[in-house]
C-alpha positions in Angstrom: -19.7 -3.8 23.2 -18.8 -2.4 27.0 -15.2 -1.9 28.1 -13.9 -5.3 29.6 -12.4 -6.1 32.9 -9.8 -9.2 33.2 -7.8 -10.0 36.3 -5.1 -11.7 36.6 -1.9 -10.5 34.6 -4.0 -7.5 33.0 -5.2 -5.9 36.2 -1.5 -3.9 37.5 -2.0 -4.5 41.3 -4.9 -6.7 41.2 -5.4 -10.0 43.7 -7.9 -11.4 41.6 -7.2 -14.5 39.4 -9.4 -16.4 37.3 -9.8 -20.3 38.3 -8.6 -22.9 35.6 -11.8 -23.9 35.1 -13.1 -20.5 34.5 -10.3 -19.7 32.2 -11.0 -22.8 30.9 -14.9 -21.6 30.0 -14.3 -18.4 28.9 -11.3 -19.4 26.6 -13.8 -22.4 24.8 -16.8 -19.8 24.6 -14.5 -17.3 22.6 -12.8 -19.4 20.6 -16.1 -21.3 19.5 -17.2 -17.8 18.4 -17.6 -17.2 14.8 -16.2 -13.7 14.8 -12.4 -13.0 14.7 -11.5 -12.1 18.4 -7.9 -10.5 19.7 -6.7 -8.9 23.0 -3.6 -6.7 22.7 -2.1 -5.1 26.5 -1.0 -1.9 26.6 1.7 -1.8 24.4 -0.4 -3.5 22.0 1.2 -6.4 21.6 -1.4 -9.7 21.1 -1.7 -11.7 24.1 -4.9 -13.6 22.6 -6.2 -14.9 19.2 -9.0 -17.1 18.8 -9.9 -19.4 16.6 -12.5 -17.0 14.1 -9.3 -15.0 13.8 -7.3 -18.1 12.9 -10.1 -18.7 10.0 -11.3 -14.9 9.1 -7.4 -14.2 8.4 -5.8 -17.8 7.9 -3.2 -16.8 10.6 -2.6 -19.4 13.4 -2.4 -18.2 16.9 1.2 -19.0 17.1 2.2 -16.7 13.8 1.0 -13.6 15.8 0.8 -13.9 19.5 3.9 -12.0 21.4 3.6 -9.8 18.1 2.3 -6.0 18.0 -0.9 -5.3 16.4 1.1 -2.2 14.5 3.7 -5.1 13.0 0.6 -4.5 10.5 0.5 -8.2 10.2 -3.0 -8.0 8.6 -2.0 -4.3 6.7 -5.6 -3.2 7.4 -6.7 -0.2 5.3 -10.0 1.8 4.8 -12.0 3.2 1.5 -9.4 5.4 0.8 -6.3 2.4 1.1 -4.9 4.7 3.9 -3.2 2.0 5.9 -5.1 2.2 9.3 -2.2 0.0 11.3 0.4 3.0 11.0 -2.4 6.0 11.2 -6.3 5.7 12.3 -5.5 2.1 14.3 -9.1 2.7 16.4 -7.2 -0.2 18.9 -4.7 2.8 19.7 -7.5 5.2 20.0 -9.6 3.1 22.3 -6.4 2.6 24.4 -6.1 6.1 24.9 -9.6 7.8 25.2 -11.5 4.4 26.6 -14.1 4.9 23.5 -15.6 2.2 22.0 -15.0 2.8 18.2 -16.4 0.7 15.4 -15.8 0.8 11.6 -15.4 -0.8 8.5 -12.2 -2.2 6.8 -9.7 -4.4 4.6 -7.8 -6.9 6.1 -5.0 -8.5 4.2 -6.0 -12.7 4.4 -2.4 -14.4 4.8 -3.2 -15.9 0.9 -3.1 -12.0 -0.5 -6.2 -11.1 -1.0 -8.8 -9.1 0.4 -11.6 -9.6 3.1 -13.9 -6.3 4.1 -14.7 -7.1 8.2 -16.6 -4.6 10.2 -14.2 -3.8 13.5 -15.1 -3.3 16.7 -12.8 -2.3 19.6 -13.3 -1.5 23.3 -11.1 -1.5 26.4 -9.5 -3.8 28.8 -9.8 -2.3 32.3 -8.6 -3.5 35.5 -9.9 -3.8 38.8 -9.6 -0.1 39.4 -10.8 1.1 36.3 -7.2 1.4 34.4 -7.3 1.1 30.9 -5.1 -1.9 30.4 -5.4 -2.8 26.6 -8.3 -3.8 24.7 -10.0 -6.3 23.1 -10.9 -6.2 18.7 -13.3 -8.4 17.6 -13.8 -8.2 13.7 -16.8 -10.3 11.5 -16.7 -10.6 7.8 -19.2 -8.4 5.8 -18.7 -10.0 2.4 -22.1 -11.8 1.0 -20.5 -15.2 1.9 -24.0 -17.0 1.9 -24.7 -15.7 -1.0 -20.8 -16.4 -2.5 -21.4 -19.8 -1.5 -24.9 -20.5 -2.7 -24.0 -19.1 -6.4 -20.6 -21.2 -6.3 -23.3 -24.6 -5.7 -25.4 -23.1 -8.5 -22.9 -22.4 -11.1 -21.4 -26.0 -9.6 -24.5 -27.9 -10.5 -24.6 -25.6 -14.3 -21.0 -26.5 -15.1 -20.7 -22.6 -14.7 -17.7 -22.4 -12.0 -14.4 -21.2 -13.4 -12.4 -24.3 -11.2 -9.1 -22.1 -11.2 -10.6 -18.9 -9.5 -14.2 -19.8 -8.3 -16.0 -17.6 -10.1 -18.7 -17.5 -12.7 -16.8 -19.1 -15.9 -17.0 -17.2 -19.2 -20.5 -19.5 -20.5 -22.0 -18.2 -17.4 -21.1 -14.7 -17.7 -21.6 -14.3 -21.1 -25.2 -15.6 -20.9 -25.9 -13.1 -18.0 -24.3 -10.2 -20.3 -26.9 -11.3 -22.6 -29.3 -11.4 -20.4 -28.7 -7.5 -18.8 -28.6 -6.1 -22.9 -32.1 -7.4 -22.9 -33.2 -5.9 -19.6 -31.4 -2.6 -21.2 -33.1 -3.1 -24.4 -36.9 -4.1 -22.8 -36.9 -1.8 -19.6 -34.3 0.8 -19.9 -32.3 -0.4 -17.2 -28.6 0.7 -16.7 -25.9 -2.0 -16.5 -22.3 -1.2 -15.8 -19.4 -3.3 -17.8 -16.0 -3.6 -16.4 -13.2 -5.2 -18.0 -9.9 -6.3 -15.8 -6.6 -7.7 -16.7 -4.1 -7.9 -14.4 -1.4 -6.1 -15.0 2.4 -7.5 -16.2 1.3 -11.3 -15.2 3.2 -12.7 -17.9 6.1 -11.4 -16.2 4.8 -12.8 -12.5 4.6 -16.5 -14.4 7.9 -15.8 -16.6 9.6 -14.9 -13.0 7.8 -16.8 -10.4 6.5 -19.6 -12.1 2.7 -20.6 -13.5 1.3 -21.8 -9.7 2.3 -18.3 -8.5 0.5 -16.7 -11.1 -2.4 -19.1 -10.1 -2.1 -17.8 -6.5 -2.2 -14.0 -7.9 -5.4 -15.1 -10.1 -6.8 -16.7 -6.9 -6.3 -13.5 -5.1 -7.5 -11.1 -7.4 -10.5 -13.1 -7.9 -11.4 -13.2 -4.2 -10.6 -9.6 -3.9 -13.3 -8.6 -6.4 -16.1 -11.0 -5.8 -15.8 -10.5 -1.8 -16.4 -6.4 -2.4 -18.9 -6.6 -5.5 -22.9 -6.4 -4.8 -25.3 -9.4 -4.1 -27.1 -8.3 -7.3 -23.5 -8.1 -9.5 -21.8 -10.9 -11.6 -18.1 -11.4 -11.6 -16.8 -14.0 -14.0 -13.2 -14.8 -15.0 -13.8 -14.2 -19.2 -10.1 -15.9 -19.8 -6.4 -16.3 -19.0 -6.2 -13.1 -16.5 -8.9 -11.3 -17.5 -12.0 -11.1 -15.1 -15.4 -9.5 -16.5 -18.0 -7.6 -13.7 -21.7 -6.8 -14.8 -23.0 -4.0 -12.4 -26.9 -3.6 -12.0 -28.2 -0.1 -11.8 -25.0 1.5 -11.8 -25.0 5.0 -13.4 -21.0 6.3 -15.0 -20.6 7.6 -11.5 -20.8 4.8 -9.3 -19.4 2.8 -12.3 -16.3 4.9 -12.2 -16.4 4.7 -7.9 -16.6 0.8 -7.6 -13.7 0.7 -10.5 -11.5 2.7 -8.6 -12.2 0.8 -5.5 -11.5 -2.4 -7.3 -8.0 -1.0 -8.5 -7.5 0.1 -5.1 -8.2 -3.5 -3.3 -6.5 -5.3 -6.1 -3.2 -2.8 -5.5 -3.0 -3.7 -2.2 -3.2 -7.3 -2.6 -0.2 -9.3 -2.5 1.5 -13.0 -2.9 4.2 -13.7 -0.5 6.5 -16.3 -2.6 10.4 -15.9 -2.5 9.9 -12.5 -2.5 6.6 -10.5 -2.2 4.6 -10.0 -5.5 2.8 -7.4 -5.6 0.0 -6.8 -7.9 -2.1 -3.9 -9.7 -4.8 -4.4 -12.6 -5.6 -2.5 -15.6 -9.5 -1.6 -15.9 -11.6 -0.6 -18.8 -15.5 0.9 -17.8 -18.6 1.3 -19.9 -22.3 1.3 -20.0 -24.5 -1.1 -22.0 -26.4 0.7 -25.0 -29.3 -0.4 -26.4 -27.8 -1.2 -29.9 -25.1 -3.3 -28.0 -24.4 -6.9 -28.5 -21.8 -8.9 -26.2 -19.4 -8.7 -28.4 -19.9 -4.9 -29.0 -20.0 -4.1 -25.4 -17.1 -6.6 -24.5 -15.1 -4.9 -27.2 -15.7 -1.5 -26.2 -14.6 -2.4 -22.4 -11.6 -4.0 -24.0 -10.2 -0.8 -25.7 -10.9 1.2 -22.7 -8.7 -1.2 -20.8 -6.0 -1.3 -23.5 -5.7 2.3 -22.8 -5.4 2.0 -19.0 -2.8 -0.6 -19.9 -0.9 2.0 -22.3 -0.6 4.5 -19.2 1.2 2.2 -17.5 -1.6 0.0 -15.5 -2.9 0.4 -12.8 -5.7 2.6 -13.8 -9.7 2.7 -14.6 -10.6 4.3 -18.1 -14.4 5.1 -18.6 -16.4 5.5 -22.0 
């Protein structure tokens, strides 16, 4: 994506406007874009947000235009959960050094959870070459295709979990059988990882039961939007959530669990008052002498002890 020129009230000292009817054109084209698209001027305050935006980050047009991008509206953050709005923003950068920059992120949706979006800035120029602001536009990475054609399968199998919109615990139980088979048969290496969300009795004692359906919500679309095509997330009961992970060794077992805690820390439910929430995680590989219940049961103690430390944390075995 080249650096941009707009007229008009963008171009300091410029004479040329747009006709309606051109601004008319180009407004319909970039709003009928799937991608999320913003401007931000100089100061980077938002001066344009289309509708991809509106749907990729459920904020309307009028919740953030006149706001600046660094209001960290959308609290994006990276791998590490640095948040990139106060340090890294690459909309700053590309203000200041004209590079086009493009990476990957985590935008907070406006219902708390999740959503990783490859980023892609570039800069605004006038008439005379003056960096003026610069234009983001951002496209969802998750596997939504895929998301969506397992939610119609496990639709059609009575296998959806209606609450959160994952794989219910029938499903995922079956597929857990399934992978100690394929661990059994073909020495394959299957990851288990066990999640309960941390103090949610409190969130439904203190917010009431439809908030704690929003956090359950949340969490769920955290995890299943940042999993693998090839990986299972099921809700296994109440606010516990069970992942299968396919050819995952203890090392990238114990990487995806941390990023999972990570996400799931940063998520949040704005209510009366924002409720922030953390999970407790419990990580193990299938054996060949498992059964579900073994393997389950294992993953379950493992969790108990991240829970005992206070939450908040993976514990492998």
């Amino acid at each position: 994506m080249d650096s941009m020129n707009l007229p008009g009230r963008w171009g300091e000292g410029s004479s040329e406007r747009p006709s309606a009817e051109e601004t008319a054109f180009y407004r319909t084209l970039v709003d009928n874009l799937y991608d999320g698209v913003y401007f931000v001027n100089s100061e980077r305050m938002i001066t344009y947000w289309n509708k991809g935006a509106e749907r990729l980050t459920g904020y309307t047009r009028e919740e953030v235009a006149g706001r600046r991008c660094f209001d960290n509206i959308l609290e994006h953050i990276d791998e590490t959960g640095r948040c990139l709005c106060v340090e890294g923003c690459p909309l700053k950068g590309t203000i200041e050094d004209g590079i086009v920059r493009e990476t990957e992120v985590y935008l907070k949706h406006k219902l708390g959870h999740r959503v990783p979006v490859s980023v892609r800035s570039a800069p605004i120029r006038n008439s005379i070459g003056q960096i003026v602001g610069a234009v983001e536009v951002f496209s969802d990475v998750s596997a939504k295709k895929h998301v969506e054609r397992r939610a119609m399968e496990l639709e059609g199998l009575a296998y959806l979990d209606p609450l959160t919109g994952l794989a219910n615990r029938r499903y995922t139980e079956l597929r857990l059988q399934q992978m100690i088979q394929d661990v059994r048969l073909f020495d394959r290496v299957v990851g288990v990882l066990l999640i309960d969300v941390d103090r949610f009795k409190h969130v439904n004692d203190t917010w009431g039961h439809m908030t704690g359906d929003l956090v359950l919500r949340a969490v769920s679309k955290t995890l299943e939007r940042n999993i693998r095509n090839c990986d299972v997330a099921g809700r296994w009961g109440g606010d516990e959530f069970l992942i299968l992970f396919l050819d995952a060794d203890l090392l990238l077992l114990r990487d995806i669990a941390e990023r999972c805690r990570m996400l799931a820390g940063a998520t949040s439910i704005d209510v009366h008052s924002q409720v922030r929430v953390t999970i407790a995680l419990g990580a193990t590989l299938l054996r060949a002498e498992d059964s579900s219940e073994s393997a389950v049961h294992r993953a379950d103690q493992l969790m108990y002890r991240s829970k005992d430390f206070g939450g908040n944390r993976v514990t492998l075995g």
